[in-house]
KOLLUM-45301 format. One record per atom (N, C-alpha, C): residue in one letter; atom name; x, y, z. Coordinates in nm, 4 decimals. Atoms other than C-alpha are relative to their C-alpha. Layout:
// KOLLUM-45301
(sedo "A","CA",(X,Y,Z)) ...
// end
This chain:
// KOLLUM-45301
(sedo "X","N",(0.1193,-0.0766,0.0291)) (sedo "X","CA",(0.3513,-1.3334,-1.1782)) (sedo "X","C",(-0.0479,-0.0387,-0.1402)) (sedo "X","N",(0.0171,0.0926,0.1085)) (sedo "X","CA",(0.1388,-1.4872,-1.4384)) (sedo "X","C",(-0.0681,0.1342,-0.1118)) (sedo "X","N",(0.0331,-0.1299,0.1117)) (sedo "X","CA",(0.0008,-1.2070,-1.7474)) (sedo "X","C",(-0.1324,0.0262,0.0356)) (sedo "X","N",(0.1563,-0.0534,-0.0488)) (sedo "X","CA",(-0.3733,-1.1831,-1.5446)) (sedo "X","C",(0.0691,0.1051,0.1192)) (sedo "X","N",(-0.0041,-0.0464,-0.0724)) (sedo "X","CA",(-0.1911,-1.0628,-1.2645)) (sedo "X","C",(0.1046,0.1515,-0.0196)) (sedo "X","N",(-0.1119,-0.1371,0.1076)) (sedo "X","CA",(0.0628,-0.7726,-1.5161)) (sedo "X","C",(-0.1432,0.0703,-0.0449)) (sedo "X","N",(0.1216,-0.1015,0.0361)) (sedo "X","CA",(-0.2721,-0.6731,-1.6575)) (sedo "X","C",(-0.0837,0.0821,0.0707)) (sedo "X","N",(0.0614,-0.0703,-0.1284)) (sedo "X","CA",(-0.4239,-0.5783,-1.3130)) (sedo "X","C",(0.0693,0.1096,0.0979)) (sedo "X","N",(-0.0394,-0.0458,-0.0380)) (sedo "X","CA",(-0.1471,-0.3759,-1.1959)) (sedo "X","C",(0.0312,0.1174,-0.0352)) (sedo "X","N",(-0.0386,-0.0960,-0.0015)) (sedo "X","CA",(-0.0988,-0.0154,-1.1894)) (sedo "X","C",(0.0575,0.0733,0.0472)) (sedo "X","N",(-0.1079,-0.0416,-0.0873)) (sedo "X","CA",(0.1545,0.2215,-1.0873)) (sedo "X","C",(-0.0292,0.1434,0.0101)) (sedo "X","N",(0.0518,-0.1548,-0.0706)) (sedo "X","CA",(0.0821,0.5757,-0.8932)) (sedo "X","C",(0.1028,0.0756,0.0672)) (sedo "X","N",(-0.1026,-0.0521,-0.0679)) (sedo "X","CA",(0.3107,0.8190,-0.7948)) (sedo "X","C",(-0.0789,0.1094,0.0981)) (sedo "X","N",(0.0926,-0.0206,-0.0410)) (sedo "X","CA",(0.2024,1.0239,-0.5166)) (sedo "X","C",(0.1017,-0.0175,0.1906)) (sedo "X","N",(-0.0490,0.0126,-0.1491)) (sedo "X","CA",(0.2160,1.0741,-0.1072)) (sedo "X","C",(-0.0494,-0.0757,0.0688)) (sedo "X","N",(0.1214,0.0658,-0.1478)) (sedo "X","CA",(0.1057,0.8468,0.1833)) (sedo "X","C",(0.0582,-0.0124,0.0901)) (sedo "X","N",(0.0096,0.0051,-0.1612)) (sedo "X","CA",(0.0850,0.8462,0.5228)) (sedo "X","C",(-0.0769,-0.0940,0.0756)) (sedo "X","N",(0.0109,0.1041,-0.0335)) (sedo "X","CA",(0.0757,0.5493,0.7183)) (sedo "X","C",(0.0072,-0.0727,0.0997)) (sedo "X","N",(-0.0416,-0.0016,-0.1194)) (sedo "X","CA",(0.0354,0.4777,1.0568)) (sedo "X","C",(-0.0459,-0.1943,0.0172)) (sedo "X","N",(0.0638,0.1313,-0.0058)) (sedo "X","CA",(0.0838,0.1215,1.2071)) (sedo "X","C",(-0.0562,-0.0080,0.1857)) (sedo "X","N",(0.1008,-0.0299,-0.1247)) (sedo "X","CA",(-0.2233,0.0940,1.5159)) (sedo "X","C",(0.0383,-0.1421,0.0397)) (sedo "X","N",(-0.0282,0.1236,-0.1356)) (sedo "X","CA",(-0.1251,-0.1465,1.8686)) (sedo "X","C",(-0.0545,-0.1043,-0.0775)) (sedo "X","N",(0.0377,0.1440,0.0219)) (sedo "X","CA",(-0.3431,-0.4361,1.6901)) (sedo "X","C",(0.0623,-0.0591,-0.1420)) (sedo "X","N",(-0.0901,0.0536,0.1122)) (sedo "X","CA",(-0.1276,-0.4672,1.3828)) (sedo "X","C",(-0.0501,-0.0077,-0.0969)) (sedo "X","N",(0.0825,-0.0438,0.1775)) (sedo "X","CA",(-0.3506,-0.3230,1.1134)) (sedo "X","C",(0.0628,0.1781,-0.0001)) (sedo "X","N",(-0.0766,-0.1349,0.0311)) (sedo "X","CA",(-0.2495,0.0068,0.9389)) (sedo "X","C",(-0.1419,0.0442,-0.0570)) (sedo "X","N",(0.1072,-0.1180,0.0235)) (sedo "X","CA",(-0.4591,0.3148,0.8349)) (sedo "X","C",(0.0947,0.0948,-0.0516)) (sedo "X","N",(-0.0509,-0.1144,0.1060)) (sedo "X","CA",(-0.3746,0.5948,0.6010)) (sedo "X","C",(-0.0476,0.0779,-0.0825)) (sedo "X","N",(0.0834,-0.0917,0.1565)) (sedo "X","CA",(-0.4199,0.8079,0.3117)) (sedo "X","C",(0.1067,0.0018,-0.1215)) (sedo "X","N",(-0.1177,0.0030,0.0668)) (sedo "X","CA",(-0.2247,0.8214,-0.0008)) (sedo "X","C",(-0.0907,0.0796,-0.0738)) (sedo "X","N",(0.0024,-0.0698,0.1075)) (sedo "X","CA",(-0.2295,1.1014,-0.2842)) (sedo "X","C",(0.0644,-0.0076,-0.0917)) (sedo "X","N",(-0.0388,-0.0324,0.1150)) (sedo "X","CA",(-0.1901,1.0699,-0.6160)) (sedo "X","C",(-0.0086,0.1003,-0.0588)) (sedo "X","N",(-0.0157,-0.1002,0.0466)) (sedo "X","CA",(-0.0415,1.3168,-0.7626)) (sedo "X","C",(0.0562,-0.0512,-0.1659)) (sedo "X","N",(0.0511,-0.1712,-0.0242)) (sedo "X","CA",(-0.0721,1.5590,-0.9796)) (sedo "X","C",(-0.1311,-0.0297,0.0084)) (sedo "X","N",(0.1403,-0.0267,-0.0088)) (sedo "X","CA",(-0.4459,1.4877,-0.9760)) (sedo "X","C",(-0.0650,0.0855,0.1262)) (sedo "X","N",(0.0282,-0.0391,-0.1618)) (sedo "X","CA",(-0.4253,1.5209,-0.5701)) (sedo "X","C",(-0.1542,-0.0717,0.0001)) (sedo "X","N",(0.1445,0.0410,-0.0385)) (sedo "X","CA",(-0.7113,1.2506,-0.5741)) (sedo "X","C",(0.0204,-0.1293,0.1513)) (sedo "X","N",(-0.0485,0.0700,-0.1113)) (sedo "X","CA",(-0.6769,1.0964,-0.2254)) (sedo "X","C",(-0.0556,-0.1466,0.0165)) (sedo "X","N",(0.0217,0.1792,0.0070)) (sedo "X","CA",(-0.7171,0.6851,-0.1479)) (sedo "X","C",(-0.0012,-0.0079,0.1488)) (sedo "X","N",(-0.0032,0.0476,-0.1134)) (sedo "X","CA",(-0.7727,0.6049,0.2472)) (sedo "X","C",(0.0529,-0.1723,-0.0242)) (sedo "X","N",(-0.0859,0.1458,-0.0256)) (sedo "X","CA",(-0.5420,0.3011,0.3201)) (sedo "X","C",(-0.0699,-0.0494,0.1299)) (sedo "X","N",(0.0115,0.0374,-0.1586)) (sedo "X","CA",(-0.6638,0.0483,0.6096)) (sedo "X","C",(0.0067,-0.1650,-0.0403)) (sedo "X","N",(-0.0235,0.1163,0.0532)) (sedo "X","CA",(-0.5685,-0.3253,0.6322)) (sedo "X","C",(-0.0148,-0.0415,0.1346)) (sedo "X","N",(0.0176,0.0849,-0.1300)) (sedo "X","CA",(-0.5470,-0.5793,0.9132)) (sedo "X","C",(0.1502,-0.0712,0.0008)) (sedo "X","N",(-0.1479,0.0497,-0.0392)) (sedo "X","CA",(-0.2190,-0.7417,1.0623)) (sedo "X","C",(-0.0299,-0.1433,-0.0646)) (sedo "X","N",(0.0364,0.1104,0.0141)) (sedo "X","CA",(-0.1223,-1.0566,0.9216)) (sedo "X","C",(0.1431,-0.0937,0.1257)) (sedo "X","N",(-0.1317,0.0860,-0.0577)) (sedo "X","CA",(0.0652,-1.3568,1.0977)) (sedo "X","C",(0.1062,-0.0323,0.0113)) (sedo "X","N",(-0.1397,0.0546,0.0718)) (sedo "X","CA",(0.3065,-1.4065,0.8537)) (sedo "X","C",(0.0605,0.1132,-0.0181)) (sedo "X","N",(-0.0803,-0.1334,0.0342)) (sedo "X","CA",(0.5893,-1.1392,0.8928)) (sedo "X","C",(0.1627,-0.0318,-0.0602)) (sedo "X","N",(-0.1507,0.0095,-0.0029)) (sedo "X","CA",(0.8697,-1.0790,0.7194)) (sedo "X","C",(0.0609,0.1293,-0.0988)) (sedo "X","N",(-0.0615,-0.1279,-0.0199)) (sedo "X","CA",(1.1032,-0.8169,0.6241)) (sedo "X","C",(-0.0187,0.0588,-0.1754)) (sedo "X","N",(0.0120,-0.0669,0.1241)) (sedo "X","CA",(1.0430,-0.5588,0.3253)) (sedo "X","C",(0.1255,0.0818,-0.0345)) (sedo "X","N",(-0.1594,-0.0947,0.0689)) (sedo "X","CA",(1.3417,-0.4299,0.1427)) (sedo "X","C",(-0.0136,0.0809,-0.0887)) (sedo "X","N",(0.0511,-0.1108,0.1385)) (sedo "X","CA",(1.1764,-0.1904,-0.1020)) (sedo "X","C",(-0.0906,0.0550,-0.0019)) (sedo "X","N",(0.1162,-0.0818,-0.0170)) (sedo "X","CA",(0.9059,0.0182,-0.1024)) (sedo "X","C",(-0.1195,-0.0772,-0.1440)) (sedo "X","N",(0.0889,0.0802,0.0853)) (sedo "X","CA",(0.7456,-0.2475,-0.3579)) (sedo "X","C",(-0.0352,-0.0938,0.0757)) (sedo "X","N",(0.0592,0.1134,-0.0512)) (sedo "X","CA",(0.7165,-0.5075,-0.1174)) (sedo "X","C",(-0.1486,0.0892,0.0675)) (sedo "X","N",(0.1451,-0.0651,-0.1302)) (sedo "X","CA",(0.4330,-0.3212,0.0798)) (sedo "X","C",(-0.1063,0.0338,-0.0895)) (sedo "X","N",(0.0719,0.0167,0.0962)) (sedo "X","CA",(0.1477,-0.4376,-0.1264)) (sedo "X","C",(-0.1624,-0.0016,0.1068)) 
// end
């Protein structure tokens, strides 16, 4: 990770809910808390799978 891509990153603590839909895209919501200001999650499946071992890989 090069120091453009440390400067762009922020870290949120907080709830989400995360469902993964038959075509292999996900949908959600996540709350950051304490504000309780909510974020709708939705993405698309990709090709390339492989296994997450941390709750950091799931970017």
């Amino acid at each position: 990770m090069d120091e453009t891509e440390q400067q762009q990153q922020t870290t949120m603590e907080g709830v989400a809910s995360i469902a993964l839909l038959p075509n292999g895209s996900i949908s959600g919501h996540f709350i950051h808390l304490p504000h309780s200001t909510c974020y709708g999650l939705h993405g698309t499946g990709n090709s390339l799978i492989q296994p997450c071992f941390s709750c950091f890989d799931i970017v």
